[in-house]
C-alpha positions, 0 to 999 in steps of 0.5 A: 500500500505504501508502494502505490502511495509512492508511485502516486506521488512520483506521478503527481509531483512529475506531472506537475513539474511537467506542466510548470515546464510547459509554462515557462517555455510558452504564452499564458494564451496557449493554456488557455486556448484563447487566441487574442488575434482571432478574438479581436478580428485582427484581420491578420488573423481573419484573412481577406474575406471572400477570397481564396488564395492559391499558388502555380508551380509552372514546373516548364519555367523552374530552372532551380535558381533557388532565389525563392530560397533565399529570398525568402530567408531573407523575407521570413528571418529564417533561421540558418539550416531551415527553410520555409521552401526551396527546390530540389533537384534530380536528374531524368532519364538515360544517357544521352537523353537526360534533363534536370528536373526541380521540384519547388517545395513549400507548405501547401496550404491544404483545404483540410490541413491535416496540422490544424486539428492536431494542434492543442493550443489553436497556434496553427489555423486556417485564415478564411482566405485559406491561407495556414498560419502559425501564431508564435506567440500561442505555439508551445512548440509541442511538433504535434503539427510537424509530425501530422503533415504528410509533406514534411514541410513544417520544422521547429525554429531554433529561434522562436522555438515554435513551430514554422513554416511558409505562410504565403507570406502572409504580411505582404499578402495583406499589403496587396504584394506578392509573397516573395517568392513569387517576386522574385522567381526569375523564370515565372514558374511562381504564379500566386493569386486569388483562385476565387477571381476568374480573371487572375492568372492562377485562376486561368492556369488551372482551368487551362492546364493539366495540374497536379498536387503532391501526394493527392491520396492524402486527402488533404486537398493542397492548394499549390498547384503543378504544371508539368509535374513528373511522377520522377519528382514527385517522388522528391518531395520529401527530400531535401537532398541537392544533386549539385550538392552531392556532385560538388562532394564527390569531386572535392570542391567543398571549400566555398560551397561549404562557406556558403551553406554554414558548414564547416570546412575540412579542407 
């Protein structure tokens, strides 16, 4: 009998240190499950009403320049190692009939988000132009979100110590930009839009072309979009690995590359 008494005590008084560290590494908002931005109809929280925002990856034009990569590290302080989007790259088919192939990965912003209802705090919801958000200040950092999206494409920011990924560029969306990628893509694979409009340009390339979502079985309905998409790539789309990369590796030439992307350098 004192034994169990014991073990209830470990229990409780573990339980109880638990809950007190959750506490300190988070908002008071995220226990209470109140969302201060969507209470008050803070239209960043809300969204722009009767609109439904979508993003073309015309994969034709992708010549995997990576300055949506980079652009939006810049745009989104992105920590160093982490990415919100970025391409990755293959080869396709046989010699001597072989192209490279870049698959631009981001959120994707689904109809039925598969990281929303998983989410204990209300830290990850959808605005009601259909945009994916993570509210840092409600976010506890559990990675319940991160484990539940079938795309691999949410991470925990060494920074905020939250859960992060792309949001659309949501601060500029609401300004009346582009989401930097969009911006900067030099090929125009990048198309992004209100889909509800029928004569935006996302609205026209879905209704006239052939288009594609990753991993469709999911059932999550993405709302990024490809052309051209090459089941060869699609089956990329949860990896980060860069044939550049791998090349450079195999013949040496690590020195600047390695400066570049953070790492250190042996030679």
């Amino acid at each position: 009998m004192g034994q169990d008494n014991s073990r209830r005590d470990f229990l409780r008084k573990g339980l109880a240190t638990t809950a007190f560290a959750m506490l300190a590494t988070s908002q008071a908002d995220a226990m209470s499950l109140q969302i201060p931005g969507r209470d008050e109809k803070n239209p960043k929280y809300i969204g722009q009403k009767g609109k439904h925002f979508v993003m073309v990856l015309d994969l034709r034009k992708c010549i995997g320049c990576q300055a949506c990569t980079s652009v939006c590290k810049i745009e989104n302080e992105v920590p160093e190692d982490q990415f919100r989007t970025f391409v990755t790259e293959t080869e396709l088919g046989e010699f001597p009939d072989v192209r490279k192939g870049f698959l631009p990965q981001l959120c994707n912003h689904c109809e039925s988000p598969a990281c929303v209802p998983v989410c204990p705090t209300g830290a990850t919801f959808k605005r009601e132009d259909g945009i994916v958000v993570v509210d840092n200040t409600v976010c506890w950092g559990c990675g319940y979100c991160i484990s539940a999206c079938p795309y691999d494409k949410r991470y925990f920011n060494k920074r905020t110590k939250t859960a992060d990924k792309c949001n659309f560029c949501a601060q500029r969306v609401d300004k009346g930009l582009l989401p930097a990628c969009v911006e900067t893509c030099i090929g125009g694979a990048r198309v992004f839009g209100d889909i509800n409009d029928k004569n935006s340009d996302v609205y026209k390339l879905v209704s006239n072309f052939s288009t594609n979502v990753l991993k469709e079985a999911q059932g999550t309905r993405p709302q990024v979009f490809y052309i051209n998409l090459d089941s060869r790539l699609e089956e990329l789309s949860s990896s980060t690995q860069s044939l550049d990369d791998i090349v450079k590796a195999e013949e040496g030439f690590q020195r600047e590359w390695m400066k570049a992307r953070g790492g250190k350098d042996n030679g």
